[in-house]
C-alpha positions as YAML, in Angstrom:
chain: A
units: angstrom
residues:
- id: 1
  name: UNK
  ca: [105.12, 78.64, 82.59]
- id: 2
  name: UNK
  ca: [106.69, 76.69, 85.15]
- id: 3
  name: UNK
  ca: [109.47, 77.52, 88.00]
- id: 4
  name: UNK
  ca: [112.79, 76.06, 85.85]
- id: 5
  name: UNK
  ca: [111.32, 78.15, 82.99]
- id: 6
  name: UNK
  ca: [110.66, 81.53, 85.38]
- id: 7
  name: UNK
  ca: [113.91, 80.80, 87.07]
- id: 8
  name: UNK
  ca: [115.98, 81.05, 83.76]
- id: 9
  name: UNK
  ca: [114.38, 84.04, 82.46]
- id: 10
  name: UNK
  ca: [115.10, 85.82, 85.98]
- id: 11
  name: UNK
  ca: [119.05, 84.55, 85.05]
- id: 12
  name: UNK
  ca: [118.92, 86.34, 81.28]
- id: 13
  name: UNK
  ca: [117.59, 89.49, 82.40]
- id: 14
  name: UNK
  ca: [120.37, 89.47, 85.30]
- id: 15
  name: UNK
  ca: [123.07, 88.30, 82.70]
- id: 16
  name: UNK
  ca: [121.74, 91.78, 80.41]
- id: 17
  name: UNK
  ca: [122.12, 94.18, 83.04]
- id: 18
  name: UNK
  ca: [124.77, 96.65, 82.06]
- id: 19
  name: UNK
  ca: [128.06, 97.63, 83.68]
- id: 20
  name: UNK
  ca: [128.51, 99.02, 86.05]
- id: 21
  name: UNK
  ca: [125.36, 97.54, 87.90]
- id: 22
  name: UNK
  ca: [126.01, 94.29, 87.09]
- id: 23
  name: UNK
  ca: [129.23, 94.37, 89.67]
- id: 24
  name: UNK
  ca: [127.08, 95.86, 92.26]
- id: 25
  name: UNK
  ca: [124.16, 93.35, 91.40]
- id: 26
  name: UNK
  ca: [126.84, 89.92, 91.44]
- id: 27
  name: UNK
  ca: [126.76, 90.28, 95.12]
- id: 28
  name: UNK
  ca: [122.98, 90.40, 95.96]
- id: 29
  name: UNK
  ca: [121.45, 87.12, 95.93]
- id: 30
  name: UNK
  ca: [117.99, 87.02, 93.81]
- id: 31
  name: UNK
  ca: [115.55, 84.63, 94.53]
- id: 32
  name: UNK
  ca: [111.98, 83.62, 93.42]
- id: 33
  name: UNK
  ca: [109.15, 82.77, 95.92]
- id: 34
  name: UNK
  ca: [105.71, 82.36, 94.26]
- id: 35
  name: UNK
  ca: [103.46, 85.22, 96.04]
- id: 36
  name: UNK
  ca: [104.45, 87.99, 97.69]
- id: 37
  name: UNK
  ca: [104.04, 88.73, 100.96]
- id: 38
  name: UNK
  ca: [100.44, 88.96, 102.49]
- id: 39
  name: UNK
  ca: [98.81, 92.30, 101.76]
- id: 40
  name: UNK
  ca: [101.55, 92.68, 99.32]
- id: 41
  name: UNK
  ca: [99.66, 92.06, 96.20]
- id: 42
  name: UNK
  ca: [100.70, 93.43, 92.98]
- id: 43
  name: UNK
  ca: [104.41, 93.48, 94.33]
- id: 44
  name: UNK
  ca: [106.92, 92.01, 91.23]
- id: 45
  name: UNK
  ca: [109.53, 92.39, 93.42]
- id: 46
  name: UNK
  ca: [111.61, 93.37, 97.20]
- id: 47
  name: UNK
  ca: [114.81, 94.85, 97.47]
- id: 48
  name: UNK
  ca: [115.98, 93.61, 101.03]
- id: 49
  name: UNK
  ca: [118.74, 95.43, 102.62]
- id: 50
  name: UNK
  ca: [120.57, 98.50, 102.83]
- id: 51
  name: UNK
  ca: [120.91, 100.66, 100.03]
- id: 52
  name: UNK
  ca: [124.33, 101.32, 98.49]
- id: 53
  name: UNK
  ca: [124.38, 105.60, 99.38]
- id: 54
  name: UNK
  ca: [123.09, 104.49, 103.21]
- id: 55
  name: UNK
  ca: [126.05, 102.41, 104.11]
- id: 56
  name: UNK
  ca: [128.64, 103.80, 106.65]
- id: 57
  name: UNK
  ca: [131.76, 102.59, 108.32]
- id: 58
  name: UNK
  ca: [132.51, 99.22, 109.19]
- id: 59
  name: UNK
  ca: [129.03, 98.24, 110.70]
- id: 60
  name: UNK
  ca: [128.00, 95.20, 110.13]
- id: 61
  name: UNK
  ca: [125.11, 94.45, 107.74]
- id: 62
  name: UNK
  ca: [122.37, 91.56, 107.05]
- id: 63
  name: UNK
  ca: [123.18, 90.24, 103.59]
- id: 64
  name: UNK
  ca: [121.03, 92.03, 100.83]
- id: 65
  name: UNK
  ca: [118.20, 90.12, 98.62]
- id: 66
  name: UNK
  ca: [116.47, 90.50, 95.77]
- id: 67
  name: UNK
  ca: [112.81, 88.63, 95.52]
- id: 68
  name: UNK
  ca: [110.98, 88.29, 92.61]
- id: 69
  name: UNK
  ca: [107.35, 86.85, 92.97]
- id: 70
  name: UNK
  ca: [106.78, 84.71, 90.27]
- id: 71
  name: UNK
  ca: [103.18, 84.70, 90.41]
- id: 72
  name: UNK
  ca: [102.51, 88.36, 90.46]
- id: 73
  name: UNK
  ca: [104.59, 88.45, 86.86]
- id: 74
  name: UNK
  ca: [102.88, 85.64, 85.41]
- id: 75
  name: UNK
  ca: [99.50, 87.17, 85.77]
- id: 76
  name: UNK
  ca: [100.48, 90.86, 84.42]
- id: 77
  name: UNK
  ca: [102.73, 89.45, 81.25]
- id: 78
  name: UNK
  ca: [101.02, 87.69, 78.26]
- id: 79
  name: UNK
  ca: [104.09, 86.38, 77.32]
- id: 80
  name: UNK
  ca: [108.13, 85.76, 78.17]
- id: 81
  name: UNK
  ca: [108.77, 88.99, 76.34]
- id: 82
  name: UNK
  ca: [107.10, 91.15, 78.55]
...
């Protein structure tokens, strides 16, 4: 499969999440990198930030991500259902 394809099923499966996650989610960039992280194998994916229940006051905050590594899918899914 190649990135445009990968890319576009990462958009469906964010267009099905359900309210009210989806709000929550519309803020969090997600992006797709090929591997994960060195010693890292096996990871699909890395929240980056500060969870939701751990935010206080009016601190500021690095911008939350979402990676997916495309590669690490690929090679545990036999097809684009999975």
């Amino acid at each position: 499969m190649n990135r445009q394809r990968f890319e576009q099923l990462v958009r469906d499966a964010i267009d099905a999440v359900p309210e009210p996650f989806v709000r929550e989610l519309a803020r969090v960039p997600v992006l797709v990198q090929d591997e994960p992280p060195p010693g890292e194998s096996g990871l699909y994916g890395l929240y980056h930030g500060v969870a939701l229940d751990e935010r206080f006051g009016s601190e500021p905050l690095e911008p939350s991500t979402i990676t997916i590594y495309m590669r690490t899918l690929l090679d545990h899914c036999e097809d684009e259902i999975e």
